[in-house]
C-alpha positions in Angstrom: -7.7 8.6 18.1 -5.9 11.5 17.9 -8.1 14.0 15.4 -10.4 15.3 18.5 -6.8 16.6 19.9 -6.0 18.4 16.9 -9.5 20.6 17.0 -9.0 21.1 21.0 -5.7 22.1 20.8 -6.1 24.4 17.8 -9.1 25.9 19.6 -7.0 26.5 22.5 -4.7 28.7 20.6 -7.7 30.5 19.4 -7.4 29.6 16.2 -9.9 28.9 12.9 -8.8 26.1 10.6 -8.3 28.8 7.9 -5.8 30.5 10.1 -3.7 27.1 11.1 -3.9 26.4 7.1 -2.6 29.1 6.3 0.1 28.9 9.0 0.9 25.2 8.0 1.2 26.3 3.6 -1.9 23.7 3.2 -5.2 23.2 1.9 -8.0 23.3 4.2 -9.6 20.3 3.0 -6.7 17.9 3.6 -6.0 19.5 7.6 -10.5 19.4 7.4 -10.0 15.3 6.8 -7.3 15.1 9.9 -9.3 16.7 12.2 -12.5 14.9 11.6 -10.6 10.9 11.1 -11.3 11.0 7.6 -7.6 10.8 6.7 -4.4 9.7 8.5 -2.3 12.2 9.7 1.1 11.5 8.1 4.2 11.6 10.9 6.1 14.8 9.5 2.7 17.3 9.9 2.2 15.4 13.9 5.3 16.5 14.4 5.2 20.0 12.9 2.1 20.4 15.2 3.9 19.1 18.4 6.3 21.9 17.7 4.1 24.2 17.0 1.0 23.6 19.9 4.5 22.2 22.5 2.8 19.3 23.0 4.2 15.7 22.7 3.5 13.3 20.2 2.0 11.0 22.8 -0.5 13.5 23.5 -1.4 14.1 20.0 -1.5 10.0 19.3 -4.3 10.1 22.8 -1.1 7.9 24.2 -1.5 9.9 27.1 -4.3 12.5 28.5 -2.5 15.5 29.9 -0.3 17.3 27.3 3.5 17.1 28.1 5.3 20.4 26.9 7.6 19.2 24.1 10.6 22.1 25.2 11.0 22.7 28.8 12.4 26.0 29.5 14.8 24.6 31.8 17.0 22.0 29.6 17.6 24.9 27.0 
């Protein structure tokens, strides 16, 4: 079940869904239907939103509970 993670981790960044819309170039309605389970989330936009919140996948997919940053400082 990963839509919960998508609302707490946009909400952590302070953002509304019209904001991360209009961040992602889509309609509100379709990232709406992610968030609340109504639709699957295709691979391509989990992964644009790992990249974007530093998250892993796993964290996204509720894999695993803490989030794991994606970059670590370090290995750059």
């Amino acid at each position: 079940m990963y839509y919960p993670r998508l609302r707490d981790l946009r909400e952590d960044k302070d953002l509304t869904q019209t904001q991360l819309v209009e961040i992602l170039n889509m309609h509100k309605t379709t990232y709406t239907n992610y968030e609340q389970g109504k639709r699957e989330i295709p691979f391509s936009l989990a992964i644009k939103l790992a990249q974007f919140y530093n998250v892993s996948l796993d964290y996204i997919a509720g894999l695993i509970q803490e989030p794991k940053p994606l970059h670590d400082p370090k290995n750059r």
